[in-house]
C-alpha positions as CSV (number, residue, x, y, z in Angstrom):
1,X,0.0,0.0,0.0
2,X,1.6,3.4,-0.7
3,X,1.9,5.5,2.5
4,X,-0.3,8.4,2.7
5,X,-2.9,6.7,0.4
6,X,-6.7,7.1,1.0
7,X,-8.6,3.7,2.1
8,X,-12.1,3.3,0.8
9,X,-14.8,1.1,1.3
10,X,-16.0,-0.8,-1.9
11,X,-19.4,0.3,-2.7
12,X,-22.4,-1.7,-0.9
13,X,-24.9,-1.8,-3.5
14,X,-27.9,-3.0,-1.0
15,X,-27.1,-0.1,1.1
16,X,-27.3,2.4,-1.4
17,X,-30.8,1.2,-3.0
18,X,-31.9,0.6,0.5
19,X,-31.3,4.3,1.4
20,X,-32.5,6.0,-2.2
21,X,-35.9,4.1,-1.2
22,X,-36.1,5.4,2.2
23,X,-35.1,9.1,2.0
24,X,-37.5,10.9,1.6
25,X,-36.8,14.2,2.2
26,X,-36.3,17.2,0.2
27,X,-38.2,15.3,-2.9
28,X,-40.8,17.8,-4.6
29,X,-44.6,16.2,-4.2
30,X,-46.8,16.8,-6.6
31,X,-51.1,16.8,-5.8
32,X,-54.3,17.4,-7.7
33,X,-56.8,17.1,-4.9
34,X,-60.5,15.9,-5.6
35,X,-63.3,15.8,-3.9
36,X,-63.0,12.0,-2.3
37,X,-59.4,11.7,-2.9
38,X,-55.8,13.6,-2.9
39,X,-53.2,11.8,-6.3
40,X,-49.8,12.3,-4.9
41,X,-46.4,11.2,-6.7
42,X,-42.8,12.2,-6.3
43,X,-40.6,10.1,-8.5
44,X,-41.9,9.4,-12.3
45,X,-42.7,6.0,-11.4
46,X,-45.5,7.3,-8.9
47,X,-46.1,9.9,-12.0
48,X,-46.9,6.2,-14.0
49,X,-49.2,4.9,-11.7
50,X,-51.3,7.7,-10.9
51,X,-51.8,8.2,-15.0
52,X,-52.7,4.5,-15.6
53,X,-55.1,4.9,-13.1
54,X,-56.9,8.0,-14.2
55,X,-57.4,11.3,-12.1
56,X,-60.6,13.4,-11.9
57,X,-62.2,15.3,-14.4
58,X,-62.2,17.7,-11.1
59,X,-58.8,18.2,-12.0
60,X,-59.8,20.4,-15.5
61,X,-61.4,23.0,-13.1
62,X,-58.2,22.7,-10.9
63,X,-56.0,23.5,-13.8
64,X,-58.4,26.2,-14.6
65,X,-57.9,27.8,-11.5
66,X,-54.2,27.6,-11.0
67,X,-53.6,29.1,-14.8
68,X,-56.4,31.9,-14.3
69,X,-58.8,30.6,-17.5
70,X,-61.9,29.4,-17.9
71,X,-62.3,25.6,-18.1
72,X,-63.5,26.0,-21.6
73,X,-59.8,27.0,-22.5
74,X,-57.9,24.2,-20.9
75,X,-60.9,21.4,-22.7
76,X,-59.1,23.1,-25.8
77,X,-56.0,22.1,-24.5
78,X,-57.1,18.5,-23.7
79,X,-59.1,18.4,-26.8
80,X,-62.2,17.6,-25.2
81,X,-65.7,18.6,-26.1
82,X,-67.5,20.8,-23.4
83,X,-70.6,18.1,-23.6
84,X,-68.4,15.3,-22.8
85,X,-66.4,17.6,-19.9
86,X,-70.3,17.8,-18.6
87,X,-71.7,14.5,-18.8
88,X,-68.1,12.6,-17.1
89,X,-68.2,15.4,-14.2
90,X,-71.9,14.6,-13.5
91,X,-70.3,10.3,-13.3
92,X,-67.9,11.0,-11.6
93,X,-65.6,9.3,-14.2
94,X,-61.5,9.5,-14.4
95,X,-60.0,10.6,-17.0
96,X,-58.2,8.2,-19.9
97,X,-54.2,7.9,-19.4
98,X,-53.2,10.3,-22.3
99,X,-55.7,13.2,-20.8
100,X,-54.5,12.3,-16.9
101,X,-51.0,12.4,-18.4
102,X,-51.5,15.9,-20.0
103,X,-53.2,17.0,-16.7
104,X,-50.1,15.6,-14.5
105,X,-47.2,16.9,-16.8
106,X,-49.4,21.0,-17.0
107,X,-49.9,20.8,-13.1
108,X,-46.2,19.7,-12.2
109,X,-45.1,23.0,-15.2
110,X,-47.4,25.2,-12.9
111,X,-45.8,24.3,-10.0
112,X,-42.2,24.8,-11.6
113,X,-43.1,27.9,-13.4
114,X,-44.2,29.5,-10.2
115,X,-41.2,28.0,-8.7
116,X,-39.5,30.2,-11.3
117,X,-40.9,33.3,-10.9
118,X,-40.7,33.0,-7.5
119,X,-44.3,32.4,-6.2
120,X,-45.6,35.5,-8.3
121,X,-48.8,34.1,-10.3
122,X,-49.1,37.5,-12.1
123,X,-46.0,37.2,-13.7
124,X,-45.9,33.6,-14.4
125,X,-49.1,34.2,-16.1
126,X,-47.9,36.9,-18.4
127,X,-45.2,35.1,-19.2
128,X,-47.6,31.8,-20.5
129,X,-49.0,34.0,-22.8
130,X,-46.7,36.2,-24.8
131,X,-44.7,34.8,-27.7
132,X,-41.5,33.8,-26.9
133,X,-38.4,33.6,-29.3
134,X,-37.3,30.8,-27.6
135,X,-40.3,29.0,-28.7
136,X,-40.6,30.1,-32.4
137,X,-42.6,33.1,-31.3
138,X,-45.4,31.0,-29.8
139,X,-47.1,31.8,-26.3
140,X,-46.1,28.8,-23.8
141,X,-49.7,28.3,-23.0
142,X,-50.4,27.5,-26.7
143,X,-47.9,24.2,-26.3
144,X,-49.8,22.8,-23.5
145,X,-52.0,20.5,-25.8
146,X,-48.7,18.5,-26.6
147,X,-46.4,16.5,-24.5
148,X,-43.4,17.5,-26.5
149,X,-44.9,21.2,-26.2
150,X,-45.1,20.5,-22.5
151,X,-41.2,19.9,-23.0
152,X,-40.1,22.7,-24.4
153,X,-42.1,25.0,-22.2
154,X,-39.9,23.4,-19.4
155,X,-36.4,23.9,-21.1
156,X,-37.5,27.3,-21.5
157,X,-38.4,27.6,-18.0
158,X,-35.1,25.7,-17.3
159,X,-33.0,28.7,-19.4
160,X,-34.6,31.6,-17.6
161,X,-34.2,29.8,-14.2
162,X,-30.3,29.2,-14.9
163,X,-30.2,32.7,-16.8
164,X,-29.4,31.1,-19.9
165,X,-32.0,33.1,-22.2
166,X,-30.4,31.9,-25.8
């Protein structure tokens, strides 16, 4: 052994995994609440489960709410006629996996646009819908209806938070 050298451990896999699955703290959890039940996730896999199971069509009006427009805009965004919107709120249904998936990926964007602008709705919401350079001169909020849109919206969320606006 040379003198002065560093001894280290070799790496204990089962420790490791066992830890990553028990610390908990300082993940970011996500909720849409509804009227008989909160959906919770805070690792994608959680993300899956909660899409495959479907959340509320409660969670339109939600969405509604945080982004400051009328439900009728964001059943544009989902692509969903306001007749159907109607008839599944008065059941009680869930909604399919694409539309829970849309709904889950637009609520955790709120959450890290607000992040972003630190807290101030105002702002955030100004932001959502001006044309951006960044995104070919379309408003943010007019990506929504797209999971790749949803994407992009992020990166350019992820350039203003890091200050890289080119």
């Amino acid at each position: 052994m040379i003198p002065g050298a560093l001894k280290t451990k070799p790496f204990n896999t089962k420790k490791s995994v066992k830890k990553a699955a028990g610390d908990k703290k300082g993940l970011k959890v996500w909720e849409i609440y509804s009227d008989e039940k909160t959906y919770t996730w805070s690792n994608r896999m959680e993300r899956v489960e909660v899409i495959r199971q479907g959340i509320p069509y409660k969670s339109i009006e939600t969405i509604s709410q945080k982004l400051n427009r009328p439900v009728k805009s964001i059943l544009s965004i989902v692509g969903m006629p306001q007749t159907t919107y109607n008839k599944k709120m008065a059941e009680h249904s869930l909604l399919d996996s694409r539309d829970s998936e849309l709904i889950v990926l637009i609520t955790e964007l709120i959450d890290y646009g607000l992040e972003v602008f630190n807290n101030e709705e105002e702002k955030f919401q100004r932001w959502l819908k001006k044309p951006n350079l960044s995104l070919e001169g379309n408003s943010p909020e007019s990506l929504l209806d797209t999971i790749t849109g949803i994407d992009e919206v992020r990166f350019c969320l992820n350039r203003i938070e890091f200050g890289n606006f080119a």
